[in-house]
C-alpha positions in Angstrom: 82.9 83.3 102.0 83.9 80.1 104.2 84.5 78.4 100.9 86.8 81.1 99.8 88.6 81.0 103.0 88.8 77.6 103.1 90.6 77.3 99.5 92.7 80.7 100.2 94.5 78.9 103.3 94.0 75.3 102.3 92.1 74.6 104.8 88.9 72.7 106.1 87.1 74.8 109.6 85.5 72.9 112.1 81.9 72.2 111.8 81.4 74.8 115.3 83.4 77.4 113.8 81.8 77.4 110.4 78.3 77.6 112.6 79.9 80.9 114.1 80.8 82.1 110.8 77.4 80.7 109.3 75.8 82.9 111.8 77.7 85.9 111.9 81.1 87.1 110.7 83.1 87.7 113.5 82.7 90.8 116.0 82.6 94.4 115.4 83.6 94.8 119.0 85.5 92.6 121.7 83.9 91.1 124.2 83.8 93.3 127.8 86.9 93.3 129.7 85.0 90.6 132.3 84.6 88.5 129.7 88.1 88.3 128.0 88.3 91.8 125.9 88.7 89.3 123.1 87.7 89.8 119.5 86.9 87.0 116.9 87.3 88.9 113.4 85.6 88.4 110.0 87.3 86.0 108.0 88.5 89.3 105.8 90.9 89.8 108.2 92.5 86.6 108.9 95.8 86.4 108.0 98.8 84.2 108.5 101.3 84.7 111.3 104.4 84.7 109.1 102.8 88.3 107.4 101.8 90.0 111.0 104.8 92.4 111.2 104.3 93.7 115.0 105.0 89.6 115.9 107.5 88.7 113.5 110.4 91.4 113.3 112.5 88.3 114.5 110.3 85.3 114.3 110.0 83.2 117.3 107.1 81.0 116.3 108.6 78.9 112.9 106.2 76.1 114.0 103.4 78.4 113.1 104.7 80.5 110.4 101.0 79.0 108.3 98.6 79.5 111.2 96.2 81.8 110.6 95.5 84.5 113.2 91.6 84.9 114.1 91.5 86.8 117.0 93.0 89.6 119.4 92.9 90.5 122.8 92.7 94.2 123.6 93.4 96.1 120.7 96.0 93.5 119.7 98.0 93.2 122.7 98.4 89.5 121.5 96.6 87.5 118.8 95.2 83.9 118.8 96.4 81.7 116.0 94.5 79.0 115.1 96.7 75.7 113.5 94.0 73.9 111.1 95.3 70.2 110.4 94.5 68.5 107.2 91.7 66.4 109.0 88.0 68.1 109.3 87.5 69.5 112.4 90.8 69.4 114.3 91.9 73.0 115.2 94.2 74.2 117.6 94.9 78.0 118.8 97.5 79.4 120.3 98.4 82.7 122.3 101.1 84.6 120.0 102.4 87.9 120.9 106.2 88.0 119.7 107.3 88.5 123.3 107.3 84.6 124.7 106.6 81.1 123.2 103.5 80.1 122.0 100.6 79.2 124.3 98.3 76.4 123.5 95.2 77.6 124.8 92.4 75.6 123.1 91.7 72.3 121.4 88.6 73.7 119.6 87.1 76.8 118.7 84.0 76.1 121.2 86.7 75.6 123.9 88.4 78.8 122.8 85.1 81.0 122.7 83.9 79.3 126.5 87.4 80.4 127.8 87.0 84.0 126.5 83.1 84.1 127.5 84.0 82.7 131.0 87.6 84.6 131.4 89.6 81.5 131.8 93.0 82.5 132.9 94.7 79.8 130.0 93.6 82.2 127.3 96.0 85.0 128.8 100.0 84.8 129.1 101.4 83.2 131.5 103.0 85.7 134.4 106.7 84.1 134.0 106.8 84.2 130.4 
C-alpha cells in the first residue's frame, strides 16, 4: 500500500512515517482531546488539498495546491497537509483550514506526532489568525 501511495502522489515518505504506516495504518479514532484530538488517517484517505472542497471554495493556499492532507483535528475542524519534496525523507506539514494562511507546524512526521502526543500549542491556529 505505501508503494501504491507513493507512485499515486509521486512521492517518496520518510523512513519514520513509512514505520507508522509499516506498523499500522493510521487511526480509527483521534487521539484524546489532552493529547491533541488529532487523527492520522489510512493512506486510503489521503487526498490532495486542491480536491478538499470545505478548504478550497476560494483557494488561499496555491503553494500547496499538491500537498497531501494526512490528518485532522477534531472531526476536521482543520487538516494537516504534509508537503513531500522530491528528496527521501524531507516532509513538511502544515495547519490548513481555509480560514487563515498556512501554518508550518512540523519539519517531520516524528515532530508532528510528538507535538500532537504532547499537545504542543504550534500544532493549533494561531489566536490572531
Amino acid at each position: 500500500m505505501i508503494s501504491q501511495i507513493e507512485q499515486r502522489y509521486g512521492v517518496r515518505l520518510p523512513k519514520d512515517m513509512v514505520w507508522f504506516y509499516r506498523a499500522m495504518n493510521g487511526m480509527n479514532w483521534p487521539t484524546r482531546p489532552d493529547n491533541g484530538w488529532i487523527r492520522i488517517w489510512e493512506l486510503e484517505s489521503w487526498h490532495r488539498v486542491r480536491d478538499e472542497p470545505s478548504i478550497n471554495d476560494q483557494p488561499i493556499y496555491p503553494e500547496l495546491q499538491d500537498a497531501i492532507l494526512l490528518a485532522d483535528h477534531c472531526d476536521s475542524s482543520w487538516f494537516y497537509a504534509g508537503q513531500f519534496s522530491r528528496t527521501v525523507g524531507d516532509l513538511r506539514i502544515y495547519l490548513v483550514d481555509g480560514l487563515r494562511p498556512a501554518k508550518l507546524v512540523a519539519g517531520s512526521f516524528t515532530a508532528f506526532v510528538n507535538s500532537a502526543l504532547a499537545d504542543a500549542g504550534d500544532i493549533y491556529p494561531d489566536a490572531a489568525g
